[in-house]
NUFI-444438 format. One line per 3 residues: number of its first residue (from 1); their letters; for each residue x, y, z of C-alpha. Coordinates in nm, 3 decimals. Layout:
N
NUM	A	X,Y,Z  ...
This chain:
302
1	XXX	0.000,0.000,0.000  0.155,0.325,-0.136  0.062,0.690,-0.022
4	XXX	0.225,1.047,-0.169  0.153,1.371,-0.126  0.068,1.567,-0.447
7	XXX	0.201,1.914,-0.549  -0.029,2.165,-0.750  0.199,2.093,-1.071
10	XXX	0.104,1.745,-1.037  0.385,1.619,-0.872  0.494,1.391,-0.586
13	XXX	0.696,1.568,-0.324  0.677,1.254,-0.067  0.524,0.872,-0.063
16	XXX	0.569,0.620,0.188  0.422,0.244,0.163  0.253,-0.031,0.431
19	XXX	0.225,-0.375,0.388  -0.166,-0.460,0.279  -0.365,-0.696,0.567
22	XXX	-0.536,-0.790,0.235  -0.765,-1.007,0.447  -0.858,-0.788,0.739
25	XXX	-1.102,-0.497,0.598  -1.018,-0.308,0.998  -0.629,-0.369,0.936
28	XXX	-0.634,-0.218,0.580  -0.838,0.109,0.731  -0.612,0.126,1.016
31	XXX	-0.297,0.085,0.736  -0.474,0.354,0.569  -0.524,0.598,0.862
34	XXX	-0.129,0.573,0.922  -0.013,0.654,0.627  -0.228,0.984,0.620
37	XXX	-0.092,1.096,0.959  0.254,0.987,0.862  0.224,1.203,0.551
40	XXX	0.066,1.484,0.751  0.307,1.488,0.998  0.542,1.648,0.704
43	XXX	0.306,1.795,0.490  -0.041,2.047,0.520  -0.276,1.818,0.316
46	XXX	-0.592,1.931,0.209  -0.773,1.600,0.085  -0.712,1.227,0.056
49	XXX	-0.790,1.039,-0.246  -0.789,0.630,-0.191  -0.769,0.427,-0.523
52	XXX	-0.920,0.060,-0.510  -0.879,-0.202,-0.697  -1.224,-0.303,-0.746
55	XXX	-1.610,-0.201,-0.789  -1.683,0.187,-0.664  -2.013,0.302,-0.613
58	XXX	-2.154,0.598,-0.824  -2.058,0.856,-0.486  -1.714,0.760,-0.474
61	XXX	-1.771,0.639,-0.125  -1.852,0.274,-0.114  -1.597,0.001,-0.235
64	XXX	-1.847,-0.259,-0.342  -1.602,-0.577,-0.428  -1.267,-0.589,-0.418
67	XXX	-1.152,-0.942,-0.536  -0.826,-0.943,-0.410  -0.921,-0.738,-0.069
70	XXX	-1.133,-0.821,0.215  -1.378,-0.523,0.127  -1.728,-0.573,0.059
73	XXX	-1.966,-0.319,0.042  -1.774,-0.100,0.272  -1.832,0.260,0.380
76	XXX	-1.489,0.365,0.304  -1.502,0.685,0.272  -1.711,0.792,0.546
79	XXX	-1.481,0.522,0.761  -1.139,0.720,0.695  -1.304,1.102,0.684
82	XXX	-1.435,0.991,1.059  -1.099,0.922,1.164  -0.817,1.167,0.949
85	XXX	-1.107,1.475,0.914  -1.014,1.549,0.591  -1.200,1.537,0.245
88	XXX	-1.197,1.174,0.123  -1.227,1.023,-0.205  -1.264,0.687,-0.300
91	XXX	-1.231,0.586,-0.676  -1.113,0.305,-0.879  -0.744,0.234,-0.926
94	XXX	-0.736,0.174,-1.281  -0.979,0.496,-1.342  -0.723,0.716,-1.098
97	XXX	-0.448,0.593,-1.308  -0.601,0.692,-1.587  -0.666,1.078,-1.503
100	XXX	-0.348,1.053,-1.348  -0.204,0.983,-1.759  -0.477,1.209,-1.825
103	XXX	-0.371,1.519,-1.656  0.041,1.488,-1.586  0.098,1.205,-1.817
106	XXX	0.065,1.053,-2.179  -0.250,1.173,-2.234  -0.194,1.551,-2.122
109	XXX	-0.231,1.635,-2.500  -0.559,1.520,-2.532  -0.926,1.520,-2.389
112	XXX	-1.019,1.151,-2.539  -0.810,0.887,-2.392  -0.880,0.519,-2.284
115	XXX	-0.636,0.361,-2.042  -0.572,-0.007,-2.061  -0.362,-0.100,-1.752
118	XXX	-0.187,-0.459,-1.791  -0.076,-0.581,-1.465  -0.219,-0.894,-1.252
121	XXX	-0.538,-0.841,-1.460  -0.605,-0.573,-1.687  -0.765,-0.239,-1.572
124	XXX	-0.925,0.049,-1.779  -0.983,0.412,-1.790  -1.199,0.647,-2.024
127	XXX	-1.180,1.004,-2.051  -1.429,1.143,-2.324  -1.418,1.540,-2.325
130	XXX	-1.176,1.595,-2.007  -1.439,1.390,-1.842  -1.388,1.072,-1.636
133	XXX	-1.657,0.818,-1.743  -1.759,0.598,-1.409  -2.143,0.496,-1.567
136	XXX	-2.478,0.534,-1.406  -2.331,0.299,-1.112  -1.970,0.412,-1.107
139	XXX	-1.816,0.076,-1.205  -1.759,0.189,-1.598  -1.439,0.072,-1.758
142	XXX	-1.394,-0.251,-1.622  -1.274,-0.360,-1.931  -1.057,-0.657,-1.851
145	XXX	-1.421,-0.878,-1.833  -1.564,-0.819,-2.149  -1.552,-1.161,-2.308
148	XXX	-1.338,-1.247,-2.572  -1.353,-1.637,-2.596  -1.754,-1.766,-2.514
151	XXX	-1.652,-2.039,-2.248  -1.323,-1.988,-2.200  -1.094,-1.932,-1.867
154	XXX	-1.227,-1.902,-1.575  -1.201,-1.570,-1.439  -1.229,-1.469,-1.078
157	XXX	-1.502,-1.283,-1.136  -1.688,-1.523,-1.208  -1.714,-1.558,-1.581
160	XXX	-1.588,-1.740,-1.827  -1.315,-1.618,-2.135  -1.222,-1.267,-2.038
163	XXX	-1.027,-1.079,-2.172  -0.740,-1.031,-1.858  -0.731,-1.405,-1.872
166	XXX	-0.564,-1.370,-2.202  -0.378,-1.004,-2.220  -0.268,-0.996,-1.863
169	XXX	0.040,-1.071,-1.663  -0.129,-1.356,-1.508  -0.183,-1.492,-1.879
172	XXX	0.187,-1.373,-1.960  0.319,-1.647,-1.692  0.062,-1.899,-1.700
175	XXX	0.179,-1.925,-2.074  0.525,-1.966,-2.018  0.467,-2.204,-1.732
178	XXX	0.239,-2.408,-2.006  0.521,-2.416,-2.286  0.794,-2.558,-2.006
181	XXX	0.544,-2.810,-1.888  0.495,-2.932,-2.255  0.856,-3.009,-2.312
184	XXX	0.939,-2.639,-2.544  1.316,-2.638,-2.575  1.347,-2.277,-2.649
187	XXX	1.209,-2.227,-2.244  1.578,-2.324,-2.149  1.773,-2.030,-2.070
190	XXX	1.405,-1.893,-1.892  1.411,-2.170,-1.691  1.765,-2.201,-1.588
193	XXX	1.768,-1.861,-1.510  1.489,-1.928,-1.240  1.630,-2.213,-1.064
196	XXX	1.442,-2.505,-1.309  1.161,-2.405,-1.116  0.882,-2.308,-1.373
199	XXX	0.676,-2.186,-1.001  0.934,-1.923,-1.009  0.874,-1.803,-1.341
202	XXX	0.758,-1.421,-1.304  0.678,-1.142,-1.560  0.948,-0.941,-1.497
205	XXX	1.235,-1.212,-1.596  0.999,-1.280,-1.903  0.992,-0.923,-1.981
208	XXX	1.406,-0.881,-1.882  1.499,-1.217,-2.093  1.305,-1.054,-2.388
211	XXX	1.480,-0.729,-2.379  1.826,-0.974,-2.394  1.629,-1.136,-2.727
214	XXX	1.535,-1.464,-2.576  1.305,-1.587,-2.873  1.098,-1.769,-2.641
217	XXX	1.028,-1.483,-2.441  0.967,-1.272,-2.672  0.720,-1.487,-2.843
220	XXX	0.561,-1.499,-2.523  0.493,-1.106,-2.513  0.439,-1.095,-2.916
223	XXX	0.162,-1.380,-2.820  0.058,-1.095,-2.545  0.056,-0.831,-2.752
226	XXX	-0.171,-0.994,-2.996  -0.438,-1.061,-2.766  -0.417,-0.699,-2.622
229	XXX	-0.454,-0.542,-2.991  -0.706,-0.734,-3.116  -0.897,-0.612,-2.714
232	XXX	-0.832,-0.278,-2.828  -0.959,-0.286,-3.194  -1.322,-0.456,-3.000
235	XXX	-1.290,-0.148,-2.766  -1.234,0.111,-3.053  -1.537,0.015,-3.241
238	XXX	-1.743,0.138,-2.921  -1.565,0.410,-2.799  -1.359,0.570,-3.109
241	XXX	-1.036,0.681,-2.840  -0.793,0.850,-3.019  -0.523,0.782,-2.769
244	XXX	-0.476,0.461,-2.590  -0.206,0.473,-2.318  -0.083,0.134,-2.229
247	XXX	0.028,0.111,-1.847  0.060,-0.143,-1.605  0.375,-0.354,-1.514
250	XXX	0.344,-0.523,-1.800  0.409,-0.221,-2.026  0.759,-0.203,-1.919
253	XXX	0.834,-0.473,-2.185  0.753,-0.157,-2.438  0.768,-0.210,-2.840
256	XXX	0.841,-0.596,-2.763  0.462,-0.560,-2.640  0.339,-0.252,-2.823
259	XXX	0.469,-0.360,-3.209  0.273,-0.686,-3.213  -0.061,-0.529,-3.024
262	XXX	-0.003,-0.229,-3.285  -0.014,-0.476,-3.561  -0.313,-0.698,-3.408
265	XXX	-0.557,-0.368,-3.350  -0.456,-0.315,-3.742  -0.571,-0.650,-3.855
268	XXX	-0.872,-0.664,-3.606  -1.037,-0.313,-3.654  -1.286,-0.336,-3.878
271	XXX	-1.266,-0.147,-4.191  -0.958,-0.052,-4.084  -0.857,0.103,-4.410
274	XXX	-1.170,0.338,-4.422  -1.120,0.497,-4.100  -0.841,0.709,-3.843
277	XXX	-0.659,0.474,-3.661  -0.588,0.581,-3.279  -0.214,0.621,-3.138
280	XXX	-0.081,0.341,-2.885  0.109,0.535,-2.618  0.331,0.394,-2.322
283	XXX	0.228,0.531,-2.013  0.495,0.754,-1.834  0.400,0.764,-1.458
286	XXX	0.438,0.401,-1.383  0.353,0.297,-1.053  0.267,0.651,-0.963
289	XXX	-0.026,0.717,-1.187  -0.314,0.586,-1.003  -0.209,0.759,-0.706
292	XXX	-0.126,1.084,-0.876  -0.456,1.021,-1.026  -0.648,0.998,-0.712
295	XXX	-0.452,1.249,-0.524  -0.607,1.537,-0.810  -0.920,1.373,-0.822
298	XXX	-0.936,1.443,-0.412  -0.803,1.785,-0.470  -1.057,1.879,-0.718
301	XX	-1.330,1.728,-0.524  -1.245,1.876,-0.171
């Protein structure tokens, strides 16, 4: 759990970080709580903005489901403004990363963007005319469960065949992991590297062995890459975004990812040669942008 305090210009002038009780809803508040009177202990801070990963009701004040959290239908932000008395918040993390881009990052050119974060699952963010969309409910944008293969992987959620369980981190290992399991030969130098332990196979040495041009890596994130294209052509047909900034720690990988999803959303989009295509950006605030993100969306708020 990461906390910063958030300059005018948009930038962070402190941050310090907790461990997550992911499965004690009083611990995380009480983690929460800390790390604003840490912060305020050095700073004069006029709001708080918390970014969740999960379902955020249409007030910004109930986290609904959090599917990696022990938070269900919680009061949040009444919870935290009872015990810091400050202006509070509460918004998704993949929508606060996306105003983050929005306002101090890729997308500060623009006033149309859609954010596809590709981490552990894949988050989204749109921003039509400087405007956050959250829906008539406030869970808008969840974009990593719209279905891409009827009956596929099971998805925490729930579901069957979406699309995080393809274009995702979690997909990005689970492949590799398949491919050493069925005997691939070009897996080698991945596995050695990890002990000849495929349970020790992570994104980042993926991502670090493709950037040395491992071929089986790098197929790996090309086979990544296709999946997340051929997402974003689906997406484009609905919303028309002419910016899509690609975040997440999967993004780090850059072109090795980017090249084969910009080739993908090219084949996919339909009547692709009739229309504008969009620009694929890299996010630049990394790790940062949901809480920059929710830090300005607090501001603005309070």
């Amino acid at each position: 759990m990461a906390a910063g305090v958030l300059s005018e210009a948009g930038r962070l002038i402190d941050e310090c970080r907790r461990e997550t009780p992911a499965d004690d809803a009083a611990a995380i508040e009480q983690a929460i709580v800390d790390l604003v009177q840490d912060l305020r202990r050095r700073h004069e801070v006029e709001a708080v903005g918390i970014g969740a990963a999960g379902y955020v009701d249409a007030d910004r004040s109930t986290v609904l489901f959090t599917p990696n959290l022990a938070w269900r239908d919680a009061p949040l932000r009444d919870s935290i403004e009872s015990r810091v008395q400050l202006p509070v918040v509460v918004e998704n993390d993949a929508n606060a990363a996306a105003w983050g881009e929005f306002r101090f990052g890729a997308g500060a050119d623009v006033d149309d963007l859609l954010m596809v974060a590709v981490g552990t699952g894949v988050g989204g963010g749109i921003i039509i005319k400087d405007k956050l969309l959250r829906g008539s409910f406030g869970v808008a944008a969840e974009i990593g469960h719209f279905r891409v293969v009827p009956q596929g992987l099971p998805c925490p959620c729930g579901q069957h065949g979406c699309w995080e369980q393809y274009a995702s981190g979690t997909a990005l290992v689970r492949e590799a992991r398949r491919r050493v399991a069925a005997g691939d030969l070009g897996a080698k130098p991945l596995l050695d590297a990890v002990g000849g332990d495929p349970e020790q196979i992570k994104g980042q040495a993926i991502t670090t062995h493709a950037q040395q041009h491992d071929p089986f890596c790098m197929d790996l994130l090309a086979d990544l890459g296709t999946w997340l294209g051929e997402g974003i052509a689906s997406l484009t047909s609905i919303l028309d975004s002419g910016v899509v900034v690609i975040g997440g720690g999967v993004s780090e990988a850059g072109e090795l990812l980017l090249g084969p999803a910009r080739q993908a959303f090219t084949s996919a989009l339909p009547a692709a040669e009739h229309r504008p295509h969009l620009e694929l950006r890299l996010a630049t605030l990394g790790n940062e942008a949901a809480m920059i993100g929710v830090a300005d969306l607090a501001r603005s708020a309070a």
